[in-house]
C-alpha positions in Angstrom: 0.0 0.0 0.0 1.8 3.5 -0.9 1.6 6.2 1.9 -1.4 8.6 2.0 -1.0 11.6 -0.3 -0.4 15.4 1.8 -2.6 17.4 0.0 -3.1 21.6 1.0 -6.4 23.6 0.2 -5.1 27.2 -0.2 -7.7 29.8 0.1 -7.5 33.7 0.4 -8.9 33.3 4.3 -9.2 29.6 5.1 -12.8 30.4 6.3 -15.3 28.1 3.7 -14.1 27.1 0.8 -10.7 25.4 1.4 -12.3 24.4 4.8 -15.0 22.6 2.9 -12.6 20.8 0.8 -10.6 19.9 3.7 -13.4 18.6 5.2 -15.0 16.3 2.1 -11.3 14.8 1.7 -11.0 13.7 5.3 -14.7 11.7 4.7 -14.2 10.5 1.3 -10.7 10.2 1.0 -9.0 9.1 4.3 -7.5 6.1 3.1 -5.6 8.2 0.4 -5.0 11.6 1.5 -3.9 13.6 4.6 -5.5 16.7 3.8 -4.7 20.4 5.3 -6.3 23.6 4.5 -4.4 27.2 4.9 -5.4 30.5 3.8 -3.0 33.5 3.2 -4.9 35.2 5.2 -6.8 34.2 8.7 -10.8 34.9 8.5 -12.2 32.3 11.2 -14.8 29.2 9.9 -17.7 30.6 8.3 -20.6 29.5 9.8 -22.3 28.7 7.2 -20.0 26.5 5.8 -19.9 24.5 8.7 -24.4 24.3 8.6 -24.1 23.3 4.9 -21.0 20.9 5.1 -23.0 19.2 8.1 -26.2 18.9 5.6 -23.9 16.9 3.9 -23.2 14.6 7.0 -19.3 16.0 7.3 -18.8 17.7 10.5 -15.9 20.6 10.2 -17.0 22.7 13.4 -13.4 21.5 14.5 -11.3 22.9 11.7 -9.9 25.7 12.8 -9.0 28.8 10.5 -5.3 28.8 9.8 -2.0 30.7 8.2 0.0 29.1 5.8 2.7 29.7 8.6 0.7 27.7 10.9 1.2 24.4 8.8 3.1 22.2 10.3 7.0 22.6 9.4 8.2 18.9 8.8 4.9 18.4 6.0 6.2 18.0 2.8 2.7 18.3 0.6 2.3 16.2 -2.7 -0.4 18.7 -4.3 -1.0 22.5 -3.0 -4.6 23.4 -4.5 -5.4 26.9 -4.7 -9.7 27.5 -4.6 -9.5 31.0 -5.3 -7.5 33.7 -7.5 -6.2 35.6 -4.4 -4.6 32.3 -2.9 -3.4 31.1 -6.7 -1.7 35.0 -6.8 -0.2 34.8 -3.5 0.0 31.5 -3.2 3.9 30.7 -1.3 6.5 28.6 -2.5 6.2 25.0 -0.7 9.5 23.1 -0.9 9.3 19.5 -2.0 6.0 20.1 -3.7 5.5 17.6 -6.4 1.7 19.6 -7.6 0.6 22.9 -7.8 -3.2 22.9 -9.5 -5.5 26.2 -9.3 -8.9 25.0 -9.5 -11.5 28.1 -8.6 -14.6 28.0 -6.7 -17.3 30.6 -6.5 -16.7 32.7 -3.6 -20.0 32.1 -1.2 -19.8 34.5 1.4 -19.7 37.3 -2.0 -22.2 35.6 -3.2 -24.7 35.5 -0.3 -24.1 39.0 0.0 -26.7 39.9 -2.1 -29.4 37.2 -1.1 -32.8 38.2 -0.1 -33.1 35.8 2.9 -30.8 33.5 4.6 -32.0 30.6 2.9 -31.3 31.8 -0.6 -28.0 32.7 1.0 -27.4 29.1 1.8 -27.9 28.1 -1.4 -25.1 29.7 -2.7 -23.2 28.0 -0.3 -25.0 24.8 -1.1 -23.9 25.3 -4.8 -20.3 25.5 -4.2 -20.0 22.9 -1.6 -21.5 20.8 -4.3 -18.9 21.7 -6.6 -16.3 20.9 -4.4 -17.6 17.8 -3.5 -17.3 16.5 -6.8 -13.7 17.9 -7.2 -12.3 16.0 -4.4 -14.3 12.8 -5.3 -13.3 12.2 -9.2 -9.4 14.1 -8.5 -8.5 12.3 -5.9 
């Protein structure tokens, strides 16, 4: 059996999108990966993300928001995946990195922004937790 595969989720403030993908690989692909998720920037967990990922049955109330410099030092990562044009921009160097894929994601908090009640707010949420979803499942 080869060894589980480092992967990072790089987002501009590791609050929903890269904490959503950290999330779906721990439930769908713990045999395979050790998954992280880092922002370049610290926002805390949206709480949103957390109600829709757990509509989904994946619990990431734990997941903390987190630095890039708060990864640990001795992880050499496999793939870094930037979810969003500010982190792909920005995005450090990671020696040893074998990857480095940009794959964007609507931004949900930007687009709830503009919903007329919280429930068409979640649906943008919804939308991109779906799409990330499916990412992690066929990539991976």
């Amino acid at each position: 059996m080869s060894p589980k595969k480092n992967i990072l989720f790089l987002c501009t403030g590791n609050a929903c999108r890269s904490q959503m993908a950290e999330g779906f690989a721990r439930a769908l692909k713990a045999d395979v990966l050790t998954p992280y998720s880092a922002g370049v920037e610290r926002h805390g967990l949206d709480p949103r993300a957390v109600a829709v990922m757990a509509e989904a049955g994946v619990d990431i109330s734990g997941q903390t928001s987190k630095l890039v410099t708060d990864l640990p030092p001795d992880v050499t990562f496999d793939a870094v995946i930037t979810l969003c044009g500010a982190a792909h921009d920005t995005c450090p160097f990671f020696p040893g990195t074998v990857e480095k894929r940009h794959v964007g994601f609507d931004d949900p908090p930007a687009l709830a922004a503009g919903a007329a009640s919280e429930e068409e707010a979640l649906d943008h949420y919804r939308r991109v937790r779906d799409a990330i979803r499916e990412f992690v499942a066929k990539e991976f």
